[in-house]
Structure formats: structure tokens, C-alpha cells
C-alpha positions in Angstrom: 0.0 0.0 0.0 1.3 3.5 -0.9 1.7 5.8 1.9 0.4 9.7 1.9 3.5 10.8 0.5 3.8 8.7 -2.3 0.4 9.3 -3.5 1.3 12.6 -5.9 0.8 11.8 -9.6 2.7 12.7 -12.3 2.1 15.0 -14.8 0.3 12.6 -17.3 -0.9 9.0 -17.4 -1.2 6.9 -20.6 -3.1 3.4 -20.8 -1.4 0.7 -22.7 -3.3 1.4 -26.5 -3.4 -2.2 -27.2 -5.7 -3.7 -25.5 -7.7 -0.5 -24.5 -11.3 -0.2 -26.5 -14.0 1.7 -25.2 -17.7 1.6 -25.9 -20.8 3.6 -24.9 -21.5 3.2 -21.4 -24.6 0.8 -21.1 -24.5 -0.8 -24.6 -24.3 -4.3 -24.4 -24.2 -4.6 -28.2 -21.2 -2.4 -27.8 -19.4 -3.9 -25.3 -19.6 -7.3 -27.0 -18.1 -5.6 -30.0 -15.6 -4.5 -27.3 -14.6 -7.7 -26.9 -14.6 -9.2 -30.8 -12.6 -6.0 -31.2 -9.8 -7.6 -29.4 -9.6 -10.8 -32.0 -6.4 -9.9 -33.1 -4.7 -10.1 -29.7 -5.9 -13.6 -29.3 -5.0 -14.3 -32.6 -1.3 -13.2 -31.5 -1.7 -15.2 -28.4 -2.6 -18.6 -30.4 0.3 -18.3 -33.0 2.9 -17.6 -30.4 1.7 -20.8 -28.1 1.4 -22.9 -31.8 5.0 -21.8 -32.4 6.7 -23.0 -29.2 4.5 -26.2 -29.0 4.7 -27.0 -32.6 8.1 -24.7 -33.8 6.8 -25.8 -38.0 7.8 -23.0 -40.8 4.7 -22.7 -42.2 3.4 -21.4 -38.8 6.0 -19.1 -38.1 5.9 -17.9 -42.0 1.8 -17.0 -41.2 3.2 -15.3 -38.4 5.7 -13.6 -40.2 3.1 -12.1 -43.2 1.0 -11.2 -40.1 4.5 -8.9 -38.8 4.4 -7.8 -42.6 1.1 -7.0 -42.7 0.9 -5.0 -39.9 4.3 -3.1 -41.4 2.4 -2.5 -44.3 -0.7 -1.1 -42.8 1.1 1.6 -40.5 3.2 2.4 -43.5 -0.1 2.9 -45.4 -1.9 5.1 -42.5 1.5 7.3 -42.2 1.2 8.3 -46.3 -2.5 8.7 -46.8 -3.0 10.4 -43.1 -6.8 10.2 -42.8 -8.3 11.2 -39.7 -10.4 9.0 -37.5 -14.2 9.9 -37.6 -16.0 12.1 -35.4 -12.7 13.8 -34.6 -11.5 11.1 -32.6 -13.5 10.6 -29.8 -11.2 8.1 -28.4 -8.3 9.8 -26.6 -6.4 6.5 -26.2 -5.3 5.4 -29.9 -2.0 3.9 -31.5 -2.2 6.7 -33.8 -4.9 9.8 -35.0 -4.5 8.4 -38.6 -7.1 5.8 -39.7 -7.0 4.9 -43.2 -7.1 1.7 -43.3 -8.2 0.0 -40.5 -5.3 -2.0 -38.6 -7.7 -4.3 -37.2 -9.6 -4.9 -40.2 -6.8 -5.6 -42.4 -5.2 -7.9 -39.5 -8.7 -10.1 -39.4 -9.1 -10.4 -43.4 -5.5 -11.6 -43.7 -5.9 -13.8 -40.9 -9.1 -14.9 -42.3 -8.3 -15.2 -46.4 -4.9 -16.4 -45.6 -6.5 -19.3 -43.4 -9.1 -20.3 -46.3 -6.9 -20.5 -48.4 -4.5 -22.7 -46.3 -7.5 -24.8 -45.6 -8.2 -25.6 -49.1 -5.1 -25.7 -51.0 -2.5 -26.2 -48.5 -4.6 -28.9 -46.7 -5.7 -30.8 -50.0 -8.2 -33.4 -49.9 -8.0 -36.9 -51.1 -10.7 -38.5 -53.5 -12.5 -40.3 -50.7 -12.1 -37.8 -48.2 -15.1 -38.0 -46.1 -18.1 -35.9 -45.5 -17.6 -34.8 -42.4 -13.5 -33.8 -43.0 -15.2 -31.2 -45.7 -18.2 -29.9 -43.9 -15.6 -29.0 -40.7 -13.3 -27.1 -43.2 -16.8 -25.7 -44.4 -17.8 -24.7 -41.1 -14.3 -23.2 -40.2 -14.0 -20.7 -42.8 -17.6 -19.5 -42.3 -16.7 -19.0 -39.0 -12.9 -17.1 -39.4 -15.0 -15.5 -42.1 -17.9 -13.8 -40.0 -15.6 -12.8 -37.3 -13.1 -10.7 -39.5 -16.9 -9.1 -40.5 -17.9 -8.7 -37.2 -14.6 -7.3 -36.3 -14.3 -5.1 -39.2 -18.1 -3.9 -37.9 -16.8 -3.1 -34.6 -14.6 -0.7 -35.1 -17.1 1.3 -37.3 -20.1 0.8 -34.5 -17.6 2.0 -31.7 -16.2 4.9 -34.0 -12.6 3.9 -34.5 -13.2 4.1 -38.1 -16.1 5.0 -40.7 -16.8 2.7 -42.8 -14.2 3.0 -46.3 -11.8 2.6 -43.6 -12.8 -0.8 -42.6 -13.5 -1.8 -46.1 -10.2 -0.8 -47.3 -8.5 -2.8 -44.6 -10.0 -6.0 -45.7 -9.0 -5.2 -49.2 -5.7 -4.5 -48.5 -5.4 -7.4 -45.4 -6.8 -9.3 -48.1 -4.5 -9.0 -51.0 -2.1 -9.1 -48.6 -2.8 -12.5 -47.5 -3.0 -13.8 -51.2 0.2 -12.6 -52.2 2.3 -13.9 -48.9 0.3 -17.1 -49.4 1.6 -17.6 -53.1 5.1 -16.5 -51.9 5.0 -18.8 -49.2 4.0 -21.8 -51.3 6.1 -21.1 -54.8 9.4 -19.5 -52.9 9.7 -20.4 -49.2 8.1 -23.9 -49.3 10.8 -25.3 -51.6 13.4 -23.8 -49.0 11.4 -25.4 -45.7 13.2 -28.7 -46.0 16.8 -27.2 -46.1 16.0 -24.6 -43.3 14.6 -27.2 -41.0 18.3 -29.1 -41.8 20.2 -26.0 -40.6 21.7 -26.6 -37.2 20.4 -24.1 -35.4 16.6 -25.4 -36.7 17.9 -28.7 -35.3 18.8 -27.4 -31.9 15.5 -25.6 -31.6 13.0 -28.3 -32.9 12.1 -26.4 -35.4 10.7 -29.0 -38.3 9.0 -29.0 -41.8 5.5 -30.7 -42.5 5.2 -29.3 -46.0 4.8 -32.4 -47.5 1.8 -33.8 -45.6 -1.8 -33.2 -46.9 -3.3 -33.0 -43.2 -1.0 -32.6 -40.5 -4.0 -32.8 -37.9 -4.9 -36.0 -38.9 -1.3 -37.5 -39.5 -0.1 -36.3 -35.7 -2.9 -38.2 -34.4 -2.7 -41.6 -35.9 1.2 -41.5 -35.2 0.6 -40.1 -31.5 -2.1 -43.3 -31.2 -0.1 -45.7 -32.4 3.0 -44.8 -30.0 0.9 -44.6 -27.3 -0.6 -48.1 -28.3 2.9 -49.5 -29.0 4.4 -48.0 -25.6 1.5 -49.6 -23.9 1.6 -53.1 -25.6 5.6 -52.8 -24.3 5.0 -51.9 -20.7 2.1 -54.5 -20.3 4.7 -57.0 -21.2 7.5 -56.0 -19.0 4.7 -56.0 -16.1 3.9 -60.2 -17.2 
């Protein structure tokens, strides 16, 4: 506990902008945009646990046109310098310029760049089965209605007006073509001779460019392990 002395405040405070979103007092709608607002913070959150669980190139290089992205984006907002609407109503910012919309462009990348992982990179066999389609189905709808609702957000809590939400998910979204093509035609050749590199070695870092459905393939090789380390120690225990 501070004691009476201590208590004098310095000349300014400033919140931490990132995770800061405000929304009309008493608006539930609003504060449950508040919250969807917020996807790309989670979105961080997930790839950085993927990466130092999993450590696979093809992760990290998502994560790395996410970085890009984002680069892009502030790069974009600094030359065009468009104000935010209603002459910023929200002290606590990143930055006064909103054209385009960071978080827009984050979601649509995320979201496009995820589709098109889900149906190109993650190729289905002839007899794939019903229900290993109508999940994929399901998933994009999904990643694709919340990189909406986000993009809505920010134009119901008046962050940004509405061409500045729309050219975010253009821009996030030929973004996430282009990085996806240069990650399949240019760095995907290269991810078997990176994972090689010593320092890839030391690091578990590995390369699972060559199989069709990774989610699948971990599981039937975790199960049969876990059967074959079982089968061993119920022998030892005879």
C-alpha cells in the first residue's frame, strides 16, 4: 500500500493502447463488440503458443506475413494520413490516422490467408469424407464472420467509418493472397533445407510441407505410439 507521500501523480498518465477499446456506457451490443474488437490479440496469443509447441515454418511464416502486414498497414496510414471519424472521440489510440483499418486488415488476412490454407495447403483426397469437408466448411464461415464482425466493430464504436474498414480487408486481403503464393512457390521449396540448418535442429524447429493434413497424421502417429508404448509396458509388467 502507498503511503500519503507517495500518493502525488505525475504530470500525465497513458493506458497501454493495445488492449484499450471503449464503448458507450450501457451498450451491451457495444461492449460485446468491445470484446470481438480484441480478435487480433488472441490471434497473436494462439500463434505464439502454436510456435513454441509445434516450432513448423509454415506457422511461423503465417506469423511472419502477419508482422508484414501489420508493417504495411502503419506504413499505409502514415502516407495517406486520414483522420479517424467524429474527430477522434477516443483519446487512447495507437495513432490519430485511420486509413485503413489495422484491425480490419489484421482479421481479413488472418481470415483469407487461413481459407486459403485450408483448401489448397490442406488438400483433400478422392475419398475424403463428409464430415472432413463440412468442418473445413464450417471453419471458414466461421474465421469469415468474425473478420466481419470485427471489421463492424470498429465502425459501431467509432474507430473508423466505414471506407476505412473496407479498405483494410482489401488491403489485409490481397495481402494474404500474395504472402500465401510467396509462401507456397518461394519459401516452401526452401522449408526442408531450413529445417536441416543446425540451429533449426537445436531448436526443434521442423517441416510438415509435404503432408496433406497434419491434424490428422499427428494423431494416428501419437495413437499408435501410445498403443505401442503400452503393448511394451504390459509386457515387461507379465
Amino acid at each position: 500500500m502507498a503511503a500519503d507521500g507517495q500518493c502525488s501523480l505525475p504530470a500525465s498518465w497513458r493506458p497501454v493502447t493495445l488492449t484499450h477499446v471503449e464503448y458507450p456506457a450501457g451498450d451491451l451490443s457495444g461492449h460485446v463488440l468491445a470484446y470481438l474488437s480484441l480478435s487480433p490479440i488472441f490471434v497473436i496469443v494462439g500463434f505464439v503458443t502454436l510456435i513454441i509447441f509445434k516450432r513448423e515454418l509454415h506457422t511461423i511464416s503465417f506469423l511472419g506475413g502477419l508482422a508484414l502486414n501489420e508493417g504495411v498497414n502503419w506504413l499505409i496510414k502514415h502516407v495517406i494520413q486520414e483522420p479517424r471519424p467524429c474527430g477522434g472521440p477516443h483519446a487512447a489510440v495507437g495513432t490519430k490516422y485511420g486509413m485503413p483499418s489495422s484491425h480490419s486488415q489484421f482479421m481479413w488476412f488472418f481470415s483469407v490467408y487461413s481459407f486459403l490454407f485450408l483448401y489448397l495447403r490442406m488438400h483433400q483426397t478422392n475419398n475424403a469424407r463428409f464430415l472432413d469437408l463440412l468442418w473445413r466448411h464450417v471453419l471458414s464461415l466461421g474465421l469469415l464472420t468474425v473478420a466481419f464482425l470485427v471489421s463492424y466493430s470498429r465502425v459501431y464504436l467509432l474507430y473508423h467509418t466505414w471506407s476505412q474498414v473496407l479498405y483494410g480487408g482489401v488491403a489485409g486481403s490481397f495481402m494474404a493472397i500474395a504472402w500465401f503464393a510467396f509462401t507456397q512457390e518461394v519459401l516452401t521449396p526452401l522449408f526442408p533445407r531450413i529445417a536441416s540448418w543446425p540451429i533449426s535442429e537445436f531448436f526443434l524447429i521442423r517441416d510438415t510441407s509435404l503432408i496433406p493434413n497434419v491434424l490428422w497424421f499427428e494423431y494416428t502417429v501419437t495413437r499408435a505410439e501410445a498403443r505401442n508404448r503400452q503393448r511394451k509396458l504390459g509386457t515387461k509388467l507379465q
